[in-house]
C-alpha positions as CSV (number, residue, x, y, z in Angstrom):
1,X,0.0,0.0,0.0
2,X,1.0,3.5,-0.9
3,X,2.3,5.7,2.1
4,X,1.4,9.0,2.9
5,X,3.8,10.9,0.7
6,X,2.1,8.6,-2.5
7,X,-1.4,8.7,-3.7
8,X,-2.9,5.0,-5.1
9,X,-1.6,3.8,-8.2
10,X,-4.1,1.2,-9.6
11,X,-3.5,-0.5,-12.8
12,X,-5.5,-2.3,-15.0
13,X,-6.6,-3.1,-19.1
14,X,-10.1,-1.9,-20.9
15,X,-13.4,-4.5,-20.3
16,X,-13.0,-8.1,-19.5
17,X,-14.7,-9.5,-22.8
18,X,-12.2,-10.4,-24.9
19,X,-12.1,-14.2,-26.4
20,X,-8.3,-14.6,-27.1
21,X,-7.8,-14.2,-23.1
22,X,-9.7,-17.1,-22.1
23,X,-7.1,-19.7,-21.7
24,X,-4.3,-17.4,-21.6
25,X,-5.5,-14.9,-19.2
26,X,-8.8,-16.5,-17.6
27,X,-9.0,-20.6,-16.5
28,X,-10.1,-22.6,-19.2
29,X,-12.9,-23.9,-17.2
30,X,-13.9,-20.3,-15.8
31,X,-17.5,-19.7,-16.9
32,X,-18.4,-16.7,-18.7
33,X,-20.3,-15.1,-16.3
34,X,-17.2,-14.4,-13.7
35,X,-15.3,-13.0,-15.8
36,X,-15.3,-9.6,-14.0
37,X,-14.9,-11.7,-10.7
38,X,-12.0,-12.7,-11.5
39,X,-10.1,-10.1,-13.8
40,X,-11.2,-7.6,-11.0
41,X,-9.1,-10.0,-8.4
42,X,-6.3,-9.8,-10.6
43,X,-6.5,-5.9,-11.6
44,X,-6.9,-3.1,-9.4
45,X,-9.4,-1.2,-12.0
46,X,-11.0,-1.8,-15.1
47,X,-11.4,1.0,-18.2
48,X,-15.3,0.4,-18.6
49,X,-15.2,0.5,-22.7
50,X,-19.0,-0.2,-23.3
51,X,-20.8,3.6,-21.7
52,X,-18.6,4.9,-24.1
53,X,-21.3,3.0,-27.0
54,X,-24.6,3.0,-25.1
55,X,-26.5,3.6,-22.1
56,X,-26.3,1.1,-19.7
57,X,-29.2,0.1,-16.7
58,X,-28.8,1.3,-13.3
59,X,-28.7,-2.5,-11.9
60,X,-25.7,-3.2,-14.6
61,X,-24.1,-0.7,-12.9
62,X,-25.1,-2.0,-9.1
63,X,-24.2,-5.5,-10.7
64,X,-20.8,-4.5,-11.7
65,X,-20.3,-3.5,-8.4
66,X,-21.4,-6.2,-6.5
67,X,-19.4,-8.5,-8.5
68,X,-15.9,-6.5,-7.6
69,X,-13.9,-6.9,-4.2
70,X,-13.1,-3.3,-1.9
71,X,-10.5,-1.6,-3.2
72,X,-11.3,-1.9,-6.9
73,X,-12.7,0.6,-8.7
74,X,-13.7,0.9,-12.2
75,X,-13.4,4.1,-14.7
76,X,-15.7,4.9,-17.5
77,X,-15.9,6.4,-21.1
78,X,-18.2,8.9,-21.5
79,X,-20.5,8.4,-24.2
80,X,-19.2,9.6,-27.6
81,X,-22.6,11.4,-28.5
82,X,-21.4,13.9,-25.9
83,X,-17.8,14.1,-27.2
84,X,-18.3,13.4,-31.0
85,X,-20.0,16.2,-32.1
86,X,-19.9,19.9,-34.1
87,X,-20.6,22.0,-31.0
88,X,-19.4,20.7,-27.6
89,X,-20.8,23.5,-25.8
90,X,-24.5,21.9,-27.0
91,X,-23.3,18.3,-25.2
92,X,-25.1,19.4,-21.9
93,X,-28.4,16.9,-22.2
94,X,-26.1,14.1,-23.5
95,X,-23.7,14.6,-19.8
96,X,-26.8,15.0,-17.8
97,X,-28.3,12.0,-18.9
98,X,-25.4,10.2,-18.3
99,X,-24.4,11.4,-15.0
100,X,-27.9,11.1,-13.9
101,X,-28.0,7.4,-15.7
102,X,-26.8,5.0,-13.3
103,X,-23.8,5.8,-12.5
104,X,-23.5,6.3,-8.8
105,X,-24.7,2.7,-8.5
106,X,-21.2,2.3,-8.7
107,X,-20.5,3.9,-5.3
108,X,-17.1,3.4,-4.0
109,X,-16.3,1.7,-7.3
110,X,-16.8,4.7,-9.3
111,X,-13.5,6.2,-10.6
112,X,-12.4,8.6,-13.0
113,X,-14.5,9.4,-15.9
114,X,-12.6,9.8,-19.6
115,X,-14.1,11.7,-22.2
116,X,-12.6,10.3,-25.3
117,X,-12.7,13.0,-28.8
118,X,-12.3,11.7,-31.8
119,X,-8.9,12.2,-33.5
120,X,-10.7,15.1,-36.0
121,X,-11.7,17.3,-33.6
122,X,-9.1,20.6,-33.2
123,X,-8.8,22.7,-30.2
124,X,-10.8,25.7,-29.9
125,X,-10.4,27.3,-26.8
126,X,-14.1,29.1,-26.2
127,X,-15.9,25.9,-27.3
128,X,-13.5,23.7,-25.5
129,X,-13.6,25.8,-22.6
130,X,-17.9,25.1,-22.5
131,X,-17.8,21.7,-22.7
132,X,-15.6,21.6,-19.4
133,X,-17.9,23.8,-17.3
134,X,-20.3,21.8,-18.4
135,X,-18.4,18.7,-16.4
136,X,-20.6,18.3,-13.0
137,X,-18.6,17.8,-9.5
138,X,-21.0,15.2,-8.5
139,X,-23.5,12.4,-9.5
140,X,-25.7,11.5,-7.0
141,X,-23.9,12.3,-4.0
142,X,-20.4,10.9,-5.3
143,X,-17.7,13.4,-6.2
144,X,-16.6,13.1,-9.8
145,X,-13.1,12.9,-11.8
146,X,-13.4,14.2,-14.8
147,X,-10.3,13.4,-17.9
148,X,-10.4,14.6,-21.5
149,X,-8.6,12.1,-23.7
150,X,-7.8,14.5,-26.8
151,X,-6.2,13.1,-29.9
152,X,-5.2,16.2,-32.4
153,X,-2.4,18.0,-32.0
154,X,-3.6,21.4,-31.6
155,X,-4.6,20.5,-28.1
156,X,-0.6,20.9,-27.8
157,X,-0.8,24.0,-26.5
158,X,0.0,25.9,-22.7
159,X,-3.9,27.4,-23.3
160,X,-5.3,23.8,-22.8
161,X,-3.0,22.5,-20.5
162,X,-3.9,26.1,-18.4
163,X,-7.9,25.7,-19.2
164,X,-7.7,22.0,-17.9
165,X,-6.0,23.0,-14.9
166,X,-7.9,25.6,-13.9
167,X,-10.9,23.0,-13.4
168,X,-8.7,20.2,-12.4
169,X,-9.6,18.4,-15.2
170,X,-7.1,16.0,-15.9
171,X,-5.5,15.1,-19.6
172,X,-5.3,11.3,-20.6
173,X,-1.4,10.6,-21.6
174,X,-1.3,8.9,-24.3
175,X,1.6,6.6,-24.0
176,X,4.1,4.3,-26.7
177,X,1.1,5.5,-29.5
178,X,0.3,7.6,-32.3
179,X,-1.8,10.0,-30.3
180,X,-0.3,13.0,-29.3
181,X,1.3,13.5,-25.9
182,X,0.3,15.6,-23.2
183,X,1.5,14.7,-20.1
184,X,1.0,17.9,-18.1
185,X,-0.3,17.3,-14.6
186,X,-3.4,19.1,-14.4
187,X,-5.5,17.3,-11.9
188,X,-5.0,15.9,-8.2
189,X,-4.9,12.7,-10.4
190,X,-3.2,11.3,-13.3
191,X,-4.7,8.7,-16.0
192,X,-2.7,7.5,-18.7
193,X,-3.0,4.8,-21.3
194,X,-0.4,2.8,-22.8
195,X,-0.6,1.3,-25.7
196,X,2.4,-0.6,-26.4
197,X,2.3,-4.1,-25.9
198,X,3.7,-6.5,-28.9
199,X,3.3,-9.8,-30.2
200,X,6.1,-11.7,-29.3
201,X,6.7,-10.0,-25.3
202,X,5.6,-12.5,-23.4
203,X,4.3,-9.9,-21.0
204,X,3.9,-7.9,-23.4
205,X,6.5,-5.1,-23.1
206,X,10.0,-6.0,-22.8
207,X,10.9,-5.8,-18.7
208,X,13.0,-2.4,-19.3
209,X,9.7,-1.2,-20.8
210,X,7.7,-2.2,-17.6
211,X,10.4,-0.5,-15.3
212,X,9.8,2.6,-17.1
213,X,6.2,3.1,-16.9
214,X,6.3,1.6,-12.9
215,X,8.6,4.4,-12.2
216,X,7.2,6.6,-14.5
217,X,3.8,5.8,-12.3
218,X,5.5,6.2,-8.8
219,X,6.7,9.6,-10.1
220,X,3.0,10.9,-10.6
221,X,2.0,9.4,-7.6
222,X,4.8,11.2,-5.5
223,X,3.5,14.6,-6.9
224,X,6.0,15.2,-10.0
225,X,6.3,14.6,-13.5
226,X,8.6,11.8,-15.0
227,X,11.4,12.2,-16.9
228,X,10.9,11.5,-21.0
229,X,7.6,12.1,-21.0
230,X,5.8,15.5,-23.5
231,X,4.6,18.1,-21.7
232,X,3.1,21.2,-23.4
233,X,2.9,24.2,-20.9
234,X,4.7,25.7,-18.1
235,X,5.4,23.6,-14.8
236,X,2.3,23.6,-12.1
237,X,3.6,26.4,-9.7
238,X,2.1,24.4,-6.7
239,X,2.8,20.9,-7.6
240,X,0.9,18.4,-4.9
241,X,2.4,16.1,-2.6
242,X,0.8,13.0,-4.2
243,X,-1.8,12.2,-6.7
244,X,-3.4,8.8,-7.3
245,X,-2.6,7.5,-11.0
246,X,-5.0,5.4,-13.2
247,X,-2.7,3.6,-15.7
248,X,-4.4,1.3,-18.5
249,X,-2.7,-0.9,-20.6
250,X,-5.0,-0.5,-24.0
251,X,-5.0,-1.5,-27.5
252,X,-1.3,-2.9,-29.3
253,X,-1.4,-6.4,-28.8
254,X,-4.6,-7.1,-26.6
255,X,-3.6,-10.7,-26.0
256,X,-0.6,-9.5,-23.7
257,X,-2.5,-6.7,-22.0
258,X,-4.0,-8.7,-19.0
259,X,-0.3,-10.1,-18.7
260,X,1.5,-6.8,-18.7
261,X,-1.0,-5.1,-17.1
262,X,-0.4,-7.6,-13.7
263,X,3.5,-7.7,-14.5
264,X,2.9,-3.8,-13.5
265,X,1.3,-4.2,-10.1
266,X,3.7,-6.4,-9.2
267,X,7.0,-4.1,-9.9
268,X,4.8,-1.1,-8.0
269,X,3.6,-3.5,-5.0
270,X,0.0,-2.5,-5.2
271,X,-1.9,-6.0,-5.7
């Protein structure tokens, strides 16, 4: 467990459906239906990949929960009919409705929410800068975290990193990808996704590549900013202490994520 100069690093992949990890990752013999049991026993959260597509039920929500051990918490991607559209500023029915949609079923399982843009859509500041106020602080009680994964490189820019920060709104870092990099601290918490992994590793990155994101992990959570990672605006002038970090080992070679994601968690101790 972290101490109290480090926030909580948990570590985990995106869903638990997945067919090519049964019999790699999950028991041959494992029905279907404890799936989530047992990825969530083996993770410390989950990137929930389906809320990004469609609504889900209250009682998915409350079933998802109930189905997860203490300690574990799950994030979510915001539905992309608020975040893939012309006018953000007009997203405000499509967040209410899914803030108010189920959500906080979750309760203590309920982590940070990622709003995921499409790689199209450009930065422009006053539009940009309504869709964040537009971000509520809680759902149903439960205080929110809020993280805008942006994908075109206008973003790149000490305007957004300051307009993020200012709401402590944090920005996804997109790791060992195509994507853009933005790896300014602008939140009390950092999420990243990595999105490395290849064919071949049989945890998926090479063990100098694990090293570097578990340190690079233990550096957020102490409060700083690692070393070799693209920031895009000035330094915070009152860095934190600690943050808790959200790292997600997503995409590349989805086979191997489950393997590097636990090969992570145990270099940082936080199983």
């Amino acid at each position: 467990m972290p101490d109290s100069k480090q926030g909580r690093i948990r570590v985990g992949i995106g869903g638990w459906t997945f067919a090519p990890w049964r019999g790699a990752f999950y028991p041959d013999d494992l029905p279907q239906k404890r799936e989530l049991d047992y990825a969530s026993r083996h993770m410390t959260s989950i990137e929930i990949n389906g809320t990004f597509y469609g609504s889900q039920k209250p009682e998915t929500f409350a079933k998802w929960r109930d189905e997860t051990p203490d300690g574990f918490v799950f994030s979510l991607k915001a539905p992309r009919f608020a975040t893939n559209r012309r006018v953000l500023a007009e997203a405000g029915e499509s967040i209410e409705r899914f803030v108010a949609g189920g959500i906080a079923e979750l309760g203590d399982r309920l982590g940070p929410i990622n709003w995921q843009f499409p790689g199209t859509k450009k930065f422009d500041a006053e539009d940009f800068g309504a869709f964040l106020d537009l971000l509520p602080g809680t759902a149903g009680g439960l205080p929110l975290r809020h993280a805008v994964e942006v994908r075109h490189d206008s973003f790149r820019t000490p305007e957004f990193v300051a307009m993020a920060r200012s709401r402590g709104v944090a920005v996804v870092v997109a790791g060992d990808s195509d994507y853009p990099q933005i790896a300014d601290p602008t939140a009390p918490f950092v999420y990243a996704r990595i999105m490395g992994t290849r064919d071949g590793e049989v945890l998926g990155y090479a063990p100098g590549d694990l090293d570097r994101w578990a340190a690079a992990a233990r550096r957020w959570a102490e409060g700083g900013t690692p070393d070799g990672v693209a920031c895009a605006g000035p330094p915070e002038p009152h860095p934190p202490a600690a943050r808790d970090v959200y790292l997600y080992v997503i995409s590349g070679h989805k086979a191997s994520n489950p393997a590097a994601a636990m090969a992570l968690i145990e270099r940082l101790g936080e199983g």
